[in-house]
N, C-alpha and C positions, 0 to 999 in steps of 0.2 A: 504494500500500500504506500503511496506518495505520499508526500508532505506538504503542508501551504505552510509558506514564507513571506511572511510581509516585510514589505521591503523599504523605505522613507528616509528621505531626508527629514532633522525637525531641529525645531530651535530649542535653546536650554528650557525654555519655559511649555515645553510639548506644542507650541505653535507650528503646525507641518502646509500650510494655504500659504501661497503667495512666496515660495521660497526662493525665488529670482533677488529680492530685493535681500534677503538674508543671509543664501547660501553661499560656501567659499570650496569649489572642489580642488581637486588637486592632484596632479600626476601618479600619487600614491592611492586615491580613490579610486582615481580610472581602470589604471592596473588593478586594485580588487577585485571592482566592478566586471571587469573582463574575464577575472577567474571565476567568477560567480553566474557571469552570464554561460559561461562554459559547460559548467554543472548544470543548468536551468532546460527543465524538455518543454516549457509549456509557460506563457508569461499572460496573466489574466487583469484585464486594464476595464475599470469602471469607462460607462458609457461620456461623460460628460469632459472627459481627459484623454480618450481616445484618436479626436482627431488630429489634436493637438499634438501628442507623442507620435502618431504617425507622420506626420508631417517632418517634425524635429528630426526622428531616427531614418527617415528616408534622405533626407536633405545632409543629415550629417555622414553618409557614408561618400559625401566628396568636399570632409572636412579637412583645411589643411593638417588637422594635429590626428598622423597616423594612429595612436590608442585611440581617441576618438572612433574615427573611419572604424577602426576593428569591433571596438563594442558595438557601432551601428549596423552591420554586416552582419554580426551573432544577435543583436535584436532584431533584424526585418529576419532572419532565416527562421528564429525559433517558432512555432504554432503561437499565435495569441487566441483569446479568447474576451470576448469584449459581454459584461454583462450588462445588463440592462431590462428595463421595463418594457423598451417600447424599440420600433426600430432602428436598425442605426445604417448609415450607407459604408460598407464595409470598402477603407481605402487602404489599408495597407499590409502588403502584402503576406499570406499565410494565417488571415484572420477569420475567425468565425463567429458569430453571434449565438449567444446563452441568454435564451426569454426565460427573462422568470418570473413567476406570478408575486411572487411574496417568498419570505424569510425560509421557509419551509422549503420549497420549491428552488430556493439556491442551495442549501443544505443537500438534500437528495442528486444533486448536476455535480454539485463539487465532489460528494461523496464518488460516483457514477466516476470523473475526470482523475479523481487520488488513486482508482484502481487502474487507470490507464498511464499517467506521466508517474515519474518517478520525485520532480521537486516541481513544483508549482510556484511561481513567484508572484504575488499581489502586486501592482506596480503604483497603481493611483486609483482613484483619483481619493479625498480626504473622504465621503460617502462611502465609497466601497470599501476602505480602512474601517474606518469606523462601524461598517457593519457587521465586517466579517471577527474584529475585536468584540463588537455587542453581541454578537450570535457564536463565540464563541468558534469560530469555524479558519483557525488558524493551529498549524503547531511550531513554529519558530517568529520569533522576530529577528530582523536584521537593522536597526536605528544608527544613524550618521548623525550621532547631538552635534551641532554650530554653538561652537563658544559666543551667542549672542541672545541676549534677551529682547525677541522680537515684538513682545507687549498684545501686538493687536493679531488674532486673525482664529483661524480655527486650529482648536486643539486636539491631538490624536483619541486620549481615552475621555474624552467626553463626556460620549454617550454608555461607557462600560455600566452596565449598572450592578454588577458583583465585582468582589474580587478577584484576581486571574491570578494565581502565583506560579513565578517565572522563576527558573533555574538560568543562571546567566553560566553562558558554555564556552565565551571566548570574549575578547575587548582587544583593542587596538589603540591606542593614541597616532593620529596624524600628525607629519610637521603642521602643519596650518590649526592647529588646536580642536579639527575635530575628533570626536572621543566616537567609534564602532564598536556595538554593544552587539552581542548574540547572546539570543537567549531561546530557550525551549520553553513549553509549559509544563509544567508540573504540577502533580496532583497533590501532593505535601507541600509546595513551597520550599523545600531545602533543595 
């Protein structure tokens, strides 16, 4: 059985909306990032963030900064899956649409998709984070905290309405001061 991995950049204050004006990556991110897209059979993007990543990751594989180009190559090849309510005009390439009625109804697709891919990666947008946190329907994180308190916008756990306890499985400090947290869930919390 697969895995779902949620995957986000967020600011020290859990603000993860708007992270253009926030975010600071960084040659040592990229490289991660490329070893992680490598691992990744199946990349699942909320409807509302969709065209926009398509766009970005199409356009960035005639980026001059080779890492770049490479990550966007391993993102347009992997299968995406694009969830949503309602239709979507599917642009970019190796995408499919997952209608789903309600909460329940994405629980049964993802169950259905974790017997098929081996790492599932949640990509965006802050709605599909936040619900697959709220419906409990992830087993690892992957958080890029930004040494910056970005004050206003939306925050990851929200809408959690329990407790979730996390087993953290690995960390990383960046030069640029962002801090990469991995964590699994746990049923004890230790």
């Amino acid at each position: 059985m697969g895995s779902v991995i949620l995957t986000m950049q967020l600011s020290l204050d859990g603000v993860v909306s708007d992270e253009y004006r926030w975010m600071t990556l960084s040659e040592q991110i990229f490289e991660d990032y490329l070893e992680y897209y490598n691992s990744v059979d199946t990349i699942v993007v909320g409807r509302n963030s969709y065209a926009s990543l398509a766009e970005h990751w199409q356009r960035a594989e005639n980026s001059s900064n080779s890492l770049e180009r490479a990550i966007a190559r391993r993102m347009n090849e992997i299968p995406k899956v694009v969830v949503s309510h309602a239709e979507v005009d599917l642009v970019w390439r190796n995408s499919q649409q997952l209608v789903v009625k309600d909460e329940r109804s994405l629980a049964a697709e993802l169950e259905a998709l974790k017997r098929r891919a081996n790492r599932i990666s949640v990509e965006s947008g802050v709605k599909t984070w936040q619900s697959f946190i709220r419906h409990d329907l992830y087993d690892e994180l992957w958080l890029l905290v930004h040494p910056v308190v970005a004050s206003h916008g939306e925050r990851l756990f929200s809408l959690a309405e329990r407790q979730q306890p996390l087993r953290l499985t690995g960390s990383k400090t960046y030069g640029n001061g962002v801090i990469g947290l991995h964590y699994q869930k746990s049923e004890t919390g230790t």
